[in-house]
C-alpha positions in Angstrom: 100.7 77.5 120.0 99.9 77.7 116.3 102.3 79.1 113.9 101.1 81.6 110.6 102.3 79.6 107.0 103.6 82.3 105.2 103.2 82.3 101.3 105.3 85.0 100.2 105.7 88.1 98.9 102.2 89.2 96.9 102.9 92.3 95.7 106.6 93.5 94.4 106.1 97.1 93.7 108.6 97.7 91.7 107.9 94.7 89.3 104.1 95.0 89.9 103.8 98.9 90.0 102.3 100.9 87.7 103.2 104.5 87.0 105.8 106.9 88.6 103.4 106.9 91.4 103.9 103.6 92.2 107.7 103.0 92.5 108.5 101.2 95.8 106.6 100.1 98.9 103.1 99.4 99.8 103.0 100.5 103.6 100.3 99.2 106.0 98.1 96.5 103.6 94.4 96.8 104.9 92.2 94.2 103.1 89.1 94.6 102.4 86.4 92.2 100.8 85.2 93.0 97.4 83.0 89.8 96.9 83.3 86.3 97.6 85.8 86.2 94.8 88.2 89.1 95.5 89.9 90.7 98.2 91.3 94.2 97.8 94.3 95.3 99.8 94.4 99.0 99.9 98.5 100.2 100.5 100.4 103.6 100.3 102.8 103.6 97.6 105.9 105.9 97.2 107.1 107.8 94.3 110.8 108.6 93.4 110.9 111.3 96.1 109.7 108.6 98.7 106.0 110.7 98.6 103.2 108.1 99.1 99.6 107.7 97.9 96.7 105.4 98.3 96.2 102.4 95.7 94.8 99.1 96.0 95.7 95.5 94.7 93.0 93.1 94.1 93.7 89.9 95.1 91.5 86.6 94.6 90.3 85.4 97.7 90.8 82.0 97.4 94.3 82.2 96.5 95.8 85.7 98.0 99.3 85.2 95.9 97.2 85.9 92.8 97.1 89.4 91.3 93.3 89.9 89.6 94.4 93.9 89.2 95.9 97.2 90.3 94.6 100.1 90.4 95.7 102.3 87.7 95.8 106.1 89.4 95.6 106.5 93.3 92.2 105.8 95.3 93.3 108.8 97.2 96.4 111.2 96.4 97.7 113.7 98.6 96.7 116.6 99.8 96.5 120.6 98.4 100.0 122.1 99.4 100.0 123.6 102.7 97.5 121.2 104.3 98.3 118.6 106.7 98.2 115.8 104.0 100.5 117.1 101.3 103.6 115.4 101.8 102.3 111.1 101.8 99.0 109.4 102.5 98.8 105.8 104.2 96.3 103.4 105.1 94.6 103.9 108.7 91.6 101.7 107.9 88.8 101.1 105.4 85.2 100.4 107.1 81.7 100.6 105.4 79.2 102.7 107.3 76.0 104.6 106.2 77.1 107.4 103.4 79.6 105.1 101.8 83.0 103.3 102.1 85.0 105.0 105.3 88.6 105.6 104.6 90.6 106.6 107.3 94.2 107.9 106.4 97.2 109.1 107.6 98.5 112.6 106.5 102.1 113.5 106.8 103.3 116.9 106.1 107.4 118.2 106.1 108.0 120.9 108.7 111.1 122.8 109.5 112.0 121.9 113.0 110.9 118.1 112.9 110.9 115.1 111.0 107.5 115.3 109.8 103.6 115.7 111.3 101.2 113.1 111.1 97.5 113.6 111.4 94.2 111.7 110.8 92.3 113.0 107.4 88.7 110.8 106.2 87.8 110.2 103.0 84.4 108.8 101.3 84.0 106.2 98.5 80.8 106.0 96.9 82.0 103.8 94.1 82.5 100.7 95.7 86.2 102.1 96.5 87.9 102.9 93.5 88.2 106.3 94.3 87.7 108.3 97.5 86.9 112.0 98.3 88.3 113.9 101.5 84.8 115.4 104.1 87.2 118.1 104.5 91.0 119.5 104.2 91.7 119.4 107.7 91.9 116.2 110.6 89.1 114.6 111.9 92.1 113.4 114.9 94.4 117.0 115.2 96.9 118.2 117.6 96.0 117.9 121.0 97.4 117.9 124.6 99.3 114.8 124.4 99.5 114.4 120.6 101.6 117.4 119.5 103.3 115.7 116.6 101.2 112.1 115.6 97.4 111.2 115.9 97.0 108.1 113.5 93.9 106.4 113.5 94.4 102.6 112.2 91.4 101.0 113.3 87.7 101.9 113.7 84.6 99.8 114.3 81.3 101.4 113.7 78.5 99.7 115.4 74.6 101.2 116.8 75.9 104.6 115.3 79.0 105.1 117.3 82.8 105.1 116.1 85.0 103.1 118.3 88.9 104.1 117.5 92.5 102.8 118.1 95.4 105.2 117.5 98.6 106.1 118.0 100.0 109.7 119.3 103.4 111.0 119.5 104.8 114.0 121.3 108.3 113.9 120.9 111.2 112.0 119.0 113.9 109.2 120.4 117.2 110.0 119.2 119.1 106.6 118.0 122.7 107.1 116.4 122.0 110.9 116.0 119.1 110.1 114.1 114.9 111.5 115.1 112.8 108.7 115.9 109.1 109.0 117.0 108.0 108.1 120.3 104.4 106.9 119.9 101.7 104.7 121.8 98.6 103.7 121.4 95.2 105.4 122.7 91.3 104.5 122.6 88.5 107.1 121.8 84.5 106.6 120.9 82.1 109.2 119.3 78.9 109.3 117.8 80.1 112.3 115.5 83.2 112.1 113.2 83.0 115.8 113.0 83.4 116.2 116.5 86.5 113.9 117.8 86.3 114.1 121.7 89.5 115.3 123.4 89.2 112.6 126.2 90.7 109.2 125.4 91.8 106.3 127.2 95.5 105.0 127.3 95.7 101.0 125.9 99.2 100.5 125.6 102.3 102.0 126.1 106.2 101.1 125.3 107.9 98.9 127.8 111.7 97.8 128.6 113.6 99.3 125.5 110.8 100.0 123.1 110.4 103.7 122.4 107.3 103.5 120.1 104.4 101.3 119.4 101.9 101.7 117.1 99.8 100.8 114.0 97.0 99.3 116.1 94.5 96.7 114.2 92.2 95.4 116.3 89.4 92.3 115.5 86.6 91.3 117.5 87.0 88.1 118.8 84.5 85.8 120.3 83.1 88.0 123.7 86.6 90.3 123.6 88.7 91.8 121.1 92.4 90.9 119.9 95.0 93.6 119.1 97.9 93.3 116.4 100.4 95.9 116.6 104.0 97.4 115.5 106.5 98.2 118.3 110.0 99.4 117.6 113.0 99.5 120.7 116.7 101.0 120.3 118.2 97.7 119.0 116.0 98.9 116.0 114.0 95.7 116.1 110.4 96.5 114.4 108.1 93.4 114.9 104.4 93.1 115.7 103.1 92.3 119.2 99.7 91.1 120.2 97.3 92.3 123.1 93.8 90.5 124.5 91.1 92.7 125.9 87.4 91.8 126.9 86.5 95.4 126.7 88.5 97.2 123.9 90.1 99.4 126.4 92.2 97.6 129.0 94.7 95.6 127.4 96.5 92.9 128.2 100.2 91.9 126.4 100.6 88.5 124.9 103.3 89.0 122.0 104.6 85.5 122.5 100.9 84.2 121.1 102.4 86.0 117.4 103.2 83.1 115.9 105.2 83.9 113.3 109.5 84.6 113.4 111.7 86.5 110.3 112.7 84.7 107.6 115.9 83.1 107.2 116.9 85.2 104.2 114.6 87.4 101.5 112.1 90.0 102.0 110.9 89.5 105.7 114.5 88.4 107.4 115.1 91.4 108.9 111.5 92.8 109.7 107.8 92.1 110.1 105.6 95.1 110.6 101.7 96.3 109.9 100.2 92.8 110.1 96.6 93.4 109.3 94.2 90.2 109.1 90.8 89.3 107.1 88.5 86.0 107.8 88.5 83.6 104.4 86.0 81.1 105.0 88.1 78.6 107.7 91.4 80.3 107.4 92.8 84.1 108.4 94.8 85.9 106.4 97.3 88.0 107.6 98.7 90.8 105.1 101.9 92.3 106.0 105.1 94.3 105.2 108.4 93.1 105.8 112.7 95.0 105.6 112.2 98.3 105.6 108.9 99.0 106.5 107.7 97.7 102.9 109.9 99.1 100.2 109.5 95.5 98.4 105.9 95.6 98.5 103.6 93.1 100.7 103.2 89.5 101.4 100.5 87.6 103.1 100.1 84.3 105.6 97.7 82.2 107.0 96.3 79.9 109.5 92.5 77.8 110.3 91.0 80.2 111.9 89.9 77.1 114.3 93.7 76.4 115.5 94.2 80.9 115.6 90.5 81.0 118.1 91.4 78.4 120.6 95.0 80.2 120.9 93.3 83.2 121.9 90.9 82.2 124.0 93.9 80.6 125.9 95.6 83.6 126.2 92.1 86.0 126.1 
């Protein structure tokens, strides 16, 4: 069993931050590779009113605890008001595909008789990702059967011209202490056509024991199969990842003991570790990650040789 060597917390938004923008949190880090130099780690950062909007830090790849630069005005802001995104933006995933840099985001939008909506939007970079432009003012991934209240895609490989996509829906809310919740799992679709998101999925996990949601699905290839990282919240209010093996993408099995990685004693991770997302840096993996809070202090990142990380998979693959 190999453990992750956590190096701290990267990013402190509200030391690092720049502009009322750019107050607090950096929810759901998703690296991406700029070069063999830098790394950029695209987060959703929260204004005074707790609003949040695409960013990036750059990082240098060969030492992840090293600002190089932050973007100076979001990569993506939110949406025209009355549209699904007008209320906070956050990372889904970032993939490059013919046309340009792929963002997928969530939208989130205040209405009166729940805690919020929260629908997939896409978004186009064809400046090497400082700044991205929405295909459209509506979801690619909308209400459905199912998915009344969430549809958040958070990962999406794109290989021989077909999407494959992880997501999470939600159609109703846990009550905990008199407070709304979201009850989400997580859900597997494919398409050749962005524009046209088919209404039949496939069901890859779904909360067990006390867990009412579980979400935030990042998923690798790995080796013949594929490895999952996830989020998964109970009504103890524990929010911690989980991991899940599959040789197909699609049937998934449950191995969150193979994590690897417990809460801090004290600091900015001693309470919670959510949104791990990972990235291959020549022999080691790095895992970005928010800790308390869902990531009002900002991010942090940890590692492990990717040699030790493969031959614990393929033990529990």
């Amino acid at each position: 069993m190999f453990e992750w060597t956590k190096k701290g917390l990267v990013f402190e938004t509200a030391r690092h931050g720049v502009g009322d923008w750019m107050l607090h949190s950096a929810l759901t880090p998703t690296p991406w590779r700029i070069d063999d130099d830098t790394i950029r780690v695209y987060a959703g950062f929260r204004d005074a009113d707790g609003v949040s909007r695409i960013g990036y830090v750059d990082v240098r790849a060969d030492d992840p605890t090293s600002i190089v630069r932050v973007s100076a005005e979001p990569a993506l802001d939110i949406g025209r008001g009355g549209c699904f995104d007008d209320n906070g933006v956050i990372l889904g995933d970032v993939v490059g595909a013919p046309g340009g840099l792929h963002l997928f985001y969530v939208g989130f939008q205040r209405v009166a008789r729940a805690k919020f909506l929260a629908f997939t939007g896409l978004a186009v970079s064809t400046d090497g990702g400082g700044h991205f432009r929405r295909v459209q003012e509506t979801p690619i991934l909308d209400r459905a059967p199912g998915r009344s209240t969430i549809a958040a895609v958070h990962s999406a490989i794109h290989e021989d011209g077909r999407w494959r996509l992880w997501y999470a829906v939600g159609d109703d809310w846990e009550s905990i202490g008199g407070q709304p919740y979201p009850r989400y799992h997580i859900r597997y679709a494919e398409t050749d056509d962005l524009a046209a998101m088919p209404r039949e999925d496939h069901v890859c996990l779904r909360p067990r024991g006390s867990e009412y949601r579980i979400g935030r699905p990042r998923v690798y290839r790995l080796g013949g199969g594929y490895v999952m990282y996830f989020t998964r919240g109970n009504r103890g209010r524990e929010y911690f990842p989980g991991v899940a093996y599959s040789d197909d993408g699609i049937r998934w099995e449950r191995h969150d003991e193979a994590l690897g990685m417990k809460l801090s004693v004290d600091g900015w991770d001693s309470r919670v570790i959510c949104y791990p997302a990972l990235i291959r840096q020549r022999d080691r993996l790095l895992m970005f990650y928010n800790g308390n809070d869902m990531g009002l202090d900002g991010f942090g990142v940890a590692e492990v040789d990717c040699a030790r990380f493969e031959s614990d998979a393929h033990v529990h693959a």
